[in-house]
N, C-alpha and C positions, 0 to 999 in steps of 0.2 A: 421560373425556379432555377437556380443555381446549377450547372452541370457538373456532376460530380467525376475527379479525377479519375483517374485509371489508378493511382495507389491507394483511392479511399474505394472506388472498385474492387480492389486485392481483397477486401477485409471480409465482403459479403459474397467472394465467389472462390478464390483458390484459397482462403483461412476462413469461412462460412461456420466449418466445426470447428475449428480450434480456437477462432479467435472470436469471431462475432457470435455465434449463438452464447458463448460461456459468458461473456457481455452483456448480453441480453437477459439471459437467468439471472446473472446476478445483481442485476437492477430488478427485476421481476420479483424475484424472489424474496429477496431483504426490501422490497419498496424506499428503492433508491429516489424515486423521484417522482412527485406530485403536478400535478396541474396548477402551473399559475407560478413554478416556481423559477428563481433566476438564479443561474450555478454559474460559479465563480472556478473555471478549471483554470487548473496552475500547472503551469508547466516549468521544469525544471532546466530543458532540455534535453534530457536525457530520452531512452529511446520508449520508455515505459509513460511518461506525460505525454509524448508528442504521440502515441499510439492511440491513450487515451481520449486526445485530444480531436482526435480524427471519428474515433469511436460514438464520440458525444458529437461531430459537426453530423454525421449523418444522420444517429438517432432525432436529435433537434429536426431536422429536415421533414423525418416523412415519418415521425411516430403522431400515434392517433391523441396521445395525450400532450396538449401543447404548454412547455417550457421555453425560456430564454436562457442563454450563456453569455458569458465574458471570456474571455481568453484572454489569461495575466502572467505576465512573467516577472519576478522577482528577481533583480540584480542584489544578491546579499555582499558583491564587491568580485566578478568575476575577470577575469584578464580579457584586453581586448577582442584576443580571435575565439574564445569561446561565448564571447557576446555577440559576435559578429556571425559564427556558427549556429546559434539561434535563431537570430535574426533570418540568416539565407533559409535555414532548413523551414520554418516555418512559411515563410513564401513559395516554397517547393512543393510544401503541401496545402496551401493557400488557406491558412489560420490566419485569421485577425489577428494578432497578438498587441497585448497592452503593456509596455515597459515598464516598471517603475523601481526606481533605484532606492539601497539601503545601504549600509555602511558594516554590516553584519562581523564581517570576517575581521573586520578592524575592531570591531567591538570585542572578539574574543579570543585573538590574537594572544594575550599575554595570560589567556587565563588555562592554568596547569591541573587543574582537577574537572573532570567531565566536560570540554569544551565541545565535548560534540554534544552531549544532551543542552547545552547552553542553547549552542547555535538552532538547533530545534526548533528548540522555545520561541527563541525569537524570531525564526522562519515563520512558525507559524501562525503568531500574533499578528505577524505584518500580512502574513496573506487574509486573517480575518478580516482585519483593521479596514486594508482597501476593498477585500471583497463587499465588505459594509457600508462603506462609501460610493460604492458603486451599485448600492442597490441589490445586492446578494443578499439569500437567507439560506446559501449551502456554498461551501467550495469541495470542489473534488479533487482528489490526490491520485499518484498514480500505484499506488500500493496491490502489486499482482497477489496470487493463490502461493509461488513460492517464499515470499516474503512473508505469507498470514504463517505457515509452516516451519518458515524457520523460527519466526517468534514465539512461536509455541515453546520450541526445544531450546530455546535462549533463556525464555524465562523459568526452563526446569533445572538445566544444567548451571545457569550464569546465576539468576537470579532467585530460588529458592521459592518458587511460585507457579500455578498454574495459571495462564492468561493466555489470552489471544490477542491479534489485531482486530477487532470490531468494523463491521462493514459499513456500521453509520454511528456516532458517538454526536450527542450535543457541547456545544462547546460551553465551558464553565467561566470563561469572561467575556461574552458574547451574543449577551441573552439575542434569543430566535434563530444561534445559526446553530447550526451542523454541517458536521464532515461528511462526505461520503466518499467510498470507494468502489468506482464503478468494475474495475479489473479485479475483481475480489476471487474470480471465479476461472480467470486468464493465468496459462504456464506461463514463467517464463521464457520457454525454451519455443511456445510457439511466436511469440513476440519478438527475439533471435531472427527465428526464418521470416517471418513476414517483413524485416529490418533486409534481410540480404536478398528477400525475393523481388526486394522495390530498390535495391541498390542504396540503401538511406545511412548513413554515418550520424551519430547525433554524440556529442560530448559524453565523457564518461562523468564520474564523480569531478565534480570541480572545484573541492574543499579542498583549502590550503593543506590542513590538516592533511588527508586524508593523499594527494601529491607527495607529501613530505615523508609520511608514514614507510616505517621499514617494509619489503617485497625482496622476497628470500626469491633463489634461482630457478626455483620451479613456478612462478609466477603468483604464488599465493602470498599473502600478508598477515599481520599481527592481531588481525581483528577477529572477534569474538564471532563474526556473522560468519564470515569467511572459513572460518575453524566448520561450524554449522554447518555451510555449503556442503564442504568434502565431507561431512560424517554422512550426510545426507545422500551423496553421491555414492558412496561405497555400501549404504545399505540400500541403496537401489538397485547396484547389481544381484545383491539376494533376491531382491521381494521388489517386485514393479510398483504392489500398490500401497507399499511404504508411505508416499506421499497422504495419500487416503485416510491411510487407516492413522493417523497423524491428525490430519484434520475431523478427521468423524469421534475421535477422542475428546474434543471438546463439544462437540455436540451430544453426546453420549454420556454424560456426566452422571453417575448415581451417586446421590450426597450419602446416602446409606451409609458407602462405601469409605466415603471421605475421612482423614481422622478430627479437620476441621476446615472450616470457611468462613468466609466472611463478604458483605454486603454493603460496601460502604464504612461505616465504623461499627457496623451490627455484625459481633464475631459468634458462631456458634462450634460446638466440639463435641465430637457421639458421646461421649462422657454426659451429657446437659439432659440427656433424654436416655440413657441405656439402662440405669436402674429400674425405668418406667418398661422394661422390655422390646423397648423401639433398636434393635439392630437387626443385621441382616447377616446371612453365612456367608462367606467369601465366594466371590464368584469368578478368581482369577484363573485362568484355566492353570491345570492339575493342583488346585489348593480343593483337593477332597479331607482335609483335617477339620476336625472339631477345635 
């Protein structure tokens, strides 16, 4: 059997709680992962896939339920030395990695309305496509607990909706695979420290876009998530379990309450049933009115 690093040692002895059991649960939890199955992890290189990445070579290793993996890396068109920063770091932490190049960023280069939802799309088509070619019926992403949270407040304040990021979604051009996300349940901030507690540098964003993008003096940028981060930041100072009580709001859902939802293209509105006596008295704290 393979002898495991001293940085993939870090994960189950000095981040045990922060990093690997929250790991653990939320593969456990949402049943991330079956028997028999071959997951297709995609690394970005950034410090969130290449954690993830580490997270899944040892689970694979010595969990009682036996899966296979690929370790894929997607070139969507990145400059030589953060290719080449992949490349080393992933030797560093002794990942297989499988290269395969795409033209992405040149695809959407000239396009001026949503090119980052573009480039997505097409990220994520190509990571099926090969994942499928290779025998995958899941790829993994590295999407943490602070990212499900900020989406949350993205899509109330930005987008006019209640939604989450989903810890396993099936793909709808893809019949048999699904996503999954194994850091579902991982801070970011302990993913940070276990990044400086192993001395590990790994690319930041490496979208044309997103290099070009205005960065005012205080290091913050133009971007909607960003805006999120600091609202989130500043109400953490208030209230610790901010984050929490964030995430437990979509699990906590009472339709009751709702003024409508919808299911797909099945829309329902308490108006559909409230003549019939089906409502409920406001449960928001101090709403004691009739």
């Amino acid at each position: 059997m393979e002898i495991p690093n001293d940085i993939e040692l870090s994960l189950v002895k000095k981040f045990r709680l922060g990093i690997w059991s929250k790991f653990l649960k939320g593969v456990k939890d949402y049943q991330l992962i079956q028997e028999g199955d071959k997951i297709a992890v995609c690394i970005s290189g950034g410090k969130d896939s290449m954690m993830m990445a580490m997270c899944m070579k040892r689970l694979q290793r010595y969990s009682k339920v036996p899966f296979d993996v690929e370790y894929i890396v997607m070139d969507p068109g990145y400059n030589a030395e953060n290719r080449q920063k992949i490349i080393d770091n992933a030797a560093k932490l002794e990942i297989p990695v499988r290269i395969f190049d795409t033209k992405i960023f040149d695809s959407v280069v000239n396009v001026r309305q949503n090119p980052c939802y573009l480039c997505a799309r097409m990220r994520r088509g190509y990571l099926y496509k090969n994942a499928q070619e290779l025998g995958c019926n899941k790829i993994a992403l590295g999407h943490h607990f602070d990212d499900v949270i900020e989406t949350i407040l993205m899509g109330m304040l930005y987008g006019s909706q209640v939604q989450t990021m989903m810890p396993k979604i099936h793909s709808e051009n893809f019949e048999g695979m699904q996503l999954i996300r194994p850091l579902y349940m991982v801070r970011e901030e302990d993913i940070i420290k276990w990044c400086r507690y192993n001395g590990l540098e790994f690319i930041q964003c490496a979208c044309r876009f997103t290099e070009e993008r205005e960065v005012y003096d205080d290091g913050s940028s133009n971007s909607k998530r960003q805006e999120v981060k600091e609202l989130l930041k500043m109400l953490r100072e208030r209230s610790p379990a901010i984050d929490m009580n964030i995430f437990r709001s979509v699990e906590n859902v009472n339709l009751q309450t709702i003024i409508s939802y919808h299911i797909g293209d099945e829309y329902h509105h308490f108006l559909d049933d409230f003549d019939k006596g089906r409502s409920v008295r406001g449960t928001v704290a101090g709403d004691d009115k009739e």
